[in-house]
Each structure stands twice: as C-alpha cells, then as structure tokens.
C-alpha positions in Angstrom: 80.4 93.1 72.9 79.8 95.3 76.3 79.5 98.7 75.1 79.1 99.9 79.3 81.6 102.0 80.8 83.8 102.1 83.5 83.0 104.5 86.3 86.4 107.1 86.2 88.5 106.0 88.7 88.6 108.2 91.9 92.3 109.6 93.0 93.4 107.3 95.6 93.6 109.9 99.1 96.8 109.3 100.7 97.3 107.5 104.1 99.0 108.8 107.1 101.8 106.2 107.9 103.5 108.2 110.4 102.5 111.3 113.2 104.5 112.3 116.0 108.0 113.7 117.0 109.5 110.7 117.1 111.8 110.0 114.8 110.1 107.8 112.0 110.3 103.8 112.2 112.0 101.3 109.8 108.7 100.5 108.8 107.5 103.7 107.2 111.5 104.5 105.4 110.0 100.6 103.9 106.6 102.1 102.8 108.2 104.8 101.4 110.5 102.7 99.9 113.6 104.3 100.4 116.4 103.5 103.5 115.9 104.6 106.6 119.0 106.9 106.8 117.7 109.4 103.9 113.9 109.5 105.2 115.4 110.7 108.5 118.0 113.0 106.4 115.2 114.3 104.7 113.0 114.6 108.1 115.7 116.7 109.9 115.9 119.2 106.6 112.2 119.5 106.5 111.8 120.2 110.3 115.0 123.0 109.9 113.5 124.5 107.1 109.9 124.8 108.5 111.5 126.1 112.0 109.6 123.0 113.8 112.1 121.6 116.6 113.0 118.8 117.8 110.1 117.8 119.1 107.5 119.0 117.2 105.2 116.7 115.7 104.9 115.8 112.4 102.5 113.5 109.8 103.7 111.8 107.1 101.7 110.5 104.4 102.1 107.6 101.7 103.0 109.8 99.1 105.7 111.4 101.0 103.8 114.2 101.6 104.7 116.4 105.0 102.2 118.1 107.6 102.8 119.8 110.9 100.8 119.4 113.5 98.5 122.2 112.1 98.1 120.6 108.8 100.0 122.7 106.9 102.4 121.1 104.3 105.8 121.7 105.0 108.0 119.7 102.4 107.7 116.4 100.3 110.2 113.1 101.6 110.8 112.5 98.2 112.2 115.6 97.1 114.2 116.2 100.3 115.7 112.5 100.3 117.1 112.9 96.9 121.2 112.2 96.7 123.3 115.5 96.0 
C-alpha cells in the first residue's frame, strides 16, 4: 500500500479571457458559458454601476470576475447575468 501523500492542490489563478472596451466576443459569453446576450447585459450594468463609459476598458476573467483598467474589481458576470 502507498502510504505517500498528495501535495494539496494549489487554487487554480484565474485567466483573463477578455480586456478592452470593446464589447466582448462570442467566444468569451462560450467560456463563460452563458449566451452572449446576458454577458453583454450584465457588462452594460457593471460598467453603469462602476460609472466606467462606454469606452472604458475592462478585463474579464474566467471566473467571471470584473477589473477596470486599474485593477480594481468592479462586479462578478455571474451575479449580474442572472434572469430577474
């Protein structure tokens, strides 16, 4: 029997799958895994909320995590795509 252990497993860091202003590409609503029409939903309301424009940039990780362009976190996809 092999009594030696398993290093612990180290929190995976998330990956940035989109930055710009741009509005966000088919391919990171697939990431995400939600349709393309609530990740942009759920951009607009986080942009409003933060008081970024238009045309202020914005990063957006794996685990729907939001950054402006200073790196501060400004809202979550997931909770802002959600269906009312």
């Amino acid at each position: 029997m092999d009594t030696r252990k398993r290093p612990p497993r180290q929190p995976k860091t998330p990956r940035i799958i989109w930055n710009g202003p741009d509005n966000p590409t088919n391919q990171v609503a697939t990431t995400l895994g939600i349709p393309r029409w609530r990740l942009r939903t759920a951009v607009h309301e986080i942009k409003k909320r933060s008081k970024l424009g238009a045309r202020d940039g914005i990063t957006i990780y794996d685990d729907g995590t939001v950054r402006d362009a200073n790196g501060e976190h400004v809202g979550d996809i997931y909770e802002d795509s959600r269906a009312d």
